[in-house]
PyMOL CGO cylinders between C-alpha atoms (Angstrom):
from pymol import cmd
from pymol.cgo import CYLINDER

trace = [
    CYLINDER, -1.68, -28.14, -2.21, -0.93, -25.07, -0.87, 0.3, 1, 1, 1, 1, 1, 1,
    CYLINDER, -0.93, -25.07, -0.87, 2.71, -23.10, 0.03, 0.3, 1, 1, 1, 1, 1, 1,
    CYLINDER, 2.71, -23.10, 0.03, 2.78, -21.79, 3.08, 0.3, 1, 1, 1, 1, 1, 1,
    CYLINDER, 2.78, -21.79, 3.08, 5.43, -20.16, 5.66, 0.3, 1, 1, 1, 1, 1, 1,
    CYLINDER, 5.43, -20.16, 5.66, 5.47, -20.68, 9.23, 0.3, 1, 1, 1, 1, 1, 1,
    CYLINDER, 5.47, -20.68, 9.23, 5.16, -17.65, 11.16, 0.3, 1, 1, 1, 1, 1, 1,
    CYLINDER, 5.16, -17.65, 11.16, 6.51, -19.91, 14.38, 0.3, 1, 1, 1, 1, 1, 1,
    CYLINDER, 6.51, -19.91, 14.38, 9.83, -21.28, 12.70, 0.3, 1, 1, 1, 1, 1, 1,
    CYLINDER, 9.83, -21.28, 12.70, 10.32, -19.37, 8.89, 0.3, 1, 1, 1, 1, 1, 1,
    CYLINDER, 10.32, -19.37, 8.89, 9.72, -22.21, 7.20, 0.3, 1, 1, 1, 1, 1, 1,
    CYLINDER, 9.72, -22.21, 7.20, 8.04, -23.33, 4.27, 0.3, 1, 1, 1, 1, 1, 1,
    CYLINDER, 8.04, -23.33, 4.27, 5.84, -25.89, 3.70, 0.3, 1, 1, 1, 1, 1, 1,
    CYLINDER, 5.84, -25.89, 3.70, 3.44, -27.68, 1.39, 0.3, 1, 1, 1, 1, 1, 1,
    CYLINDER, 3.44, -27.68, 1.39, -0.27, -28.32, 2.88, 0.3, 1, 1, 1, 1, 1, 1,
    CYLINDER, -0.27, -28.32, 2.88, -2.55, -30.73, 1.85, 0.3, 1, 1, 1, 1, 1, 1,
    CYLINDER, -2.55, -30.73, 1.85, -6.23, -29.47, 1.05, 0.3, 1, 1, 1, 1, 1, 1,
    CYLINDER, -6.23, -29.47, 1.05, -7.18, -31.93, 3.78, 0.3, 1, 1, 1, 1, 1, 1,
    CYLINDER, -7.18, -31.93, 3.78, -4.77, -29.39, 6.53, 0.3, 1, 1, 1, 1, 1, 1,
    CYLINDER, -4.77, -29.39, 6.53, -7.28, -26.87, 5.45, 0.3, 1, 1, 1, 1, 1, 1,
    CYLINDER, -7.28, -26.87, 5.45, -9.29, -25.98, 8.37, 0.3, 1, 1, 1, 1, 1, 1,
    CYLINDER, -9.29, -25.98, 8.37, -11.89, -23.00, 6.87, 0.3, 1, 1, 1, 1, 1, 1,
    CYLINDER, -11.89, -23.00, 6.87, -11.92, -20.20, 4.11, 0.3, 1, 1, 1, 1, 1, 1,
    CYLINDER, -11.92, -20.20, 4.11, -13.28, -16.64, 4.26, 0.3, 1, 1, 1, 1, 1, 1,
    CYLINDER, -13.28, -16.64, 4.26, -13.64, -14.81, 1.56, 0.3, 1, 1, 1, 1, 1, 1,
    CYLINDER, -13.64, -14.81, 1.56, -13.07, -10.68, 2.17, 0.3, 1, 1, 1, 1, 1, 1,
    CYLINDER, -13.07, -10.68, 2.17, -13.55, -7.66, -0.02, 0.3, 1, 1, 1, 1, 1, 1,
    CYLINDER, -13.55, -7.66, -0.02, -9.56, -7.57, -0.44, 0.3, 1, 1, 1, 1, 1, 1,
    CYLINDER, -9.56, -7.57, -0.44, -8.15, -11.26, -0.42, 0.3, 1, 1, 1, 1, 1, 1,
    CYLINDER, -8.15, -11.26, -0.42, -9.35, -14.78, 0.77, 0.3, 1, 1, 1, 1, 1, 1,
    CYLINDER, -9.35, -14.78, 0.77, -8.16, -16.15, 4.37, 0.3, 1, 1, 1, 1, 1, 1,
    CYLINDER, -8.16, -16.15, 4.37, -6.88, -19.57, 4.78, 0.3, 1, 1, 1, 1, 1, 1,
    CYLINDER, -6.88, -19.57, 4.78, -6.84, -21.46, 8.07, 0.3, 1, 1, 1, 1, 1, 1,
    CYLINDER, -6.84, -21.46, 8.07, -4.58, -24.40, 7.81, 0.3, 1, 1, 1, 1, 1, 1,
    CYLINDER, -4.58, -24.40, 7.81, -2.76, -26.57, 10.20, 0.3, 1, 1, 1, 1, 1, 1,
    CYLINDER, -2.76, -26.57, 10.20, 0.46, -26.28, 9.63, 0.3, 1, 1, 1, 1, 1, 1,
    CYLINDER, 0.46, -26.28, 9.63, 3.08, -29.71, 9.42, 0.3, 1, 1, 1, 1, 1, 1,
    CYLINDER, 3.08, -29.71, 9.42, 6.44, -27.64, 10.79, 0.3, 1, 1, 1, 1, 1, 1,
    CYLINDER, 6.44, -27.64, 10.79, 4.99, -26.88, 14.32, 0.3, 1, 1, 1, 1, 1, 1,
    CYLINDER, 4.99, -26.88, 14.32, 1.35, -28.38, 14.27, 0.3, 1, 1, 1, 1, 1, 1,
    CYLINDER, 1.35, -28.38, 14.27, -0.32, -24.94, 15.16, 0.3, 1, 1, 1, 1, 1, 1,
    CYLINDER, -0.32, -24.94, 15.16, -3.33, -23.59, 12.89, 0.3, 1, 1, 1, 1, 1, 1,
    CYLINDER, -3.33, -23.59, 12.89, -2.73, -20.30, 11.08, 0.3, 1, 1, 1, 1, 1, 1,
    CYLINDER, -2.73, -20.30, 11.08, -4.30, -17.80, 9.17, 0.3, 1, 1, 1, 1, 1, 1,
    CYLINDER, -4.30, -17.80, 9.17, -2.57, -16.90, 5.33, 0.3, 1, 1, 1, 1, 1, 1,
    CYLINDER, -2.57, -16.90, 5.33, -4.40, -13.99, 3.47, 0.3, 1, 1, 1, 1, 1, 1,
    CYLINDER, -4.40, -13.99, 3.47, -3.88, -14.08, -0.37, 0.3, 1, 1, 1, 1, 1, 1,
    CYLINDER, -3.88, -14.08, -0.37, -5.34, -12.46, -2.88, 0.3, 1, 1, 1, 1, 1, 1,
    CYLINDER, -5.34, -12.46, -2.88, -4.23, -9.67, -5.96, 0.3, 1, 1, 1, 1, 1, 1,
    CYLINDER, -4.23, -9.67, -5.96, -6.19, -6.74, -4.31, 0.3, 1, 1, 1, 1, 1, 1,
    CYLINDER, -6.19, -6.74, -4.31, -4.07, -7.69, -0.82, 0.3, 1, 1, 1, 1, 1, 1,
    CYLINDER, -4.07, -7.69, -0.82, -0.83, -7.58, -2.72, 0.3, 1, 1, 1, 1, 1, 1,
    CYLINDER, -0.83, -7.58, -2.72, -1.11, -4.29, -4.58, 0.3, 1, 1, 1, 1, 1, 1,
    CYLINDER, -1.11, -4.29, -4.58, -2.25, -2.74, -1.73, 0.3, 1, 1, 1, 1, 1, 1,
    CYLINDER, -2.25, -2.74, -1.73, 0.73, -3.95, 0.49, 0.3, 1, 1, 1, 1, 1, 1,
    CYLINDER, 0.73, -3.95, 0.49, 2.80, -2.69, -2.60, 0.3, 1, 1, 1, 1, 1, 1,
    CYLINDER, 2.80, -2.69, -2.60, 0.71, 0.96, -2.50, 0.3, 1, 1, 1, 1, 1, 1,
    CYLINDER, 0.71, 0.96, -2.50, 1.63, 0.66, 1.31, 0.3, 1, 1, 1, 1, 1, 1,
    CYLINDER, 1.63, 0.66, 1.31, 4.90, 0.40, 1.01, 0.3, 1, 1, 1, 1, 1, 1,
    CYLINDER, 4.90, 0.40, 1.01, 5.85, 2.78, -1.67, 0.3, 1, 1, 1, 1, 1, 1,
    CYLINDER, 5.85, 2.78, -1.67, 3.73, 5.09, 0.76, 0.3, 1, 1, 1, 1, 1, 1,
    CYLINDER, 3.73, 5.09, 0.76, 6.39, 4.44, 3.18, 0.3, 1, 1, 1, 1, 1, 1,
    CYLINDER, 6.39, 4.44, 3.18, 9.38, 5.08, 0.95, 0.3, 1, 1, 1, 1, 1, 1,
    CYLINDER, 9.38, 5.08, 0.95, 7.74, 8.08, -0.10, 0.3, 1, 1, 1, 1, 1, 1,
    CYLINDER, 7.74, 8.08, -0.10, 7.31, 9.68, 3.15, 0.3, 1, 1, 1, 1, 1, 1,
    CYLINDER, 7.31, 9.68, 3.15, 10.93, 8.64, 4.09, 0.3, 1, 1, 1, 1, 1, 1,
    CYLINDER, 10.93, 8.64, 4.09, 12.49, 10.20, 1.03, 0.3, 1, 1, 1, 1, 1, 1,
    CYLINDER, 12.49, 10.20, 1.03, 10.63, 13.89, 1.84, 0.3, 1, 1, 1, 1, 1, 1,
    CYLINDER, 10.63, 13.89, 1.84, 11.12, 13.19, 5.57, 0.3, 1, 1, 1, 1, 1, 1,
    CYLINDER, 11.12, 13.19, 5.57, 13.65, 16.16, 6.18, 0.3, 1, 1, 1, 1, 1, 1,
    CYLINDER, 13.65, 16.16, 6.18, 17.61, 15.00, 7.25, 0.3, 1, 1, 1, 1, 1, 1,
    CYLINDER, 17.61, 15.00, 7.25, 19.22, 16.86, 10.07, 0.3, 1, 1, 1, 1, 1, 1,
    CYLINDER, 19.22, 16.86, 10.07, 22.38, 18.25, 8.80, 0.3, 1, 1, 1, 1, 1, 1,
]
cmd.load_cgo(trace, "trace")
C-alpha cells in the first residue's frame, strides 16, 4: 500500500500495489506511476531521501536569497 495525494483534488489516498502501473528508478529518488482511486487518472509520485534533502537544500536556498535580498526603505 502506498499514500498518495491527488494532484487533481488534494486528497489523500491509499493505493493498492495492484494500482501500480510502472517504477523507475533515478539517480535521486524512485518514480511511481499509479492510478489513482479519487479521480481515476494515472500519476507520477517521486520519493526517495536524496529527493527530499535536496528539496530541503532548495528551499533553504530560497530563504537565503530572500533574507540578503535588499528591502527598499
Amino acid at each position: 500500500m502506498l499514500l498518495i495525494t491527488c494532484p487533481v483534488t488534494g486528497t489523500r489516498a491509499l493505493v493498492s500495489i495492484a494500482a501500480v502501473r510502472s517504477i523507475v528508478n533515478h539517480p535521486d529518488s524512485i518514480a511511481v506511476s499509479a492510478t489513482c482511486p479519487a479521480c481515476g487518472q494515472e500519476h507520477v509520485h517521486r520519493t526517495g531521501r536524496r529527493l527530499e534533502s535536496a528539496r530541503r537544500a532548495a528551499a533553504l536556498e530560497v530563504a537565503v536569497r530572500r533574507a540578503e535580498a535588499p528591502t527598499p526603505a
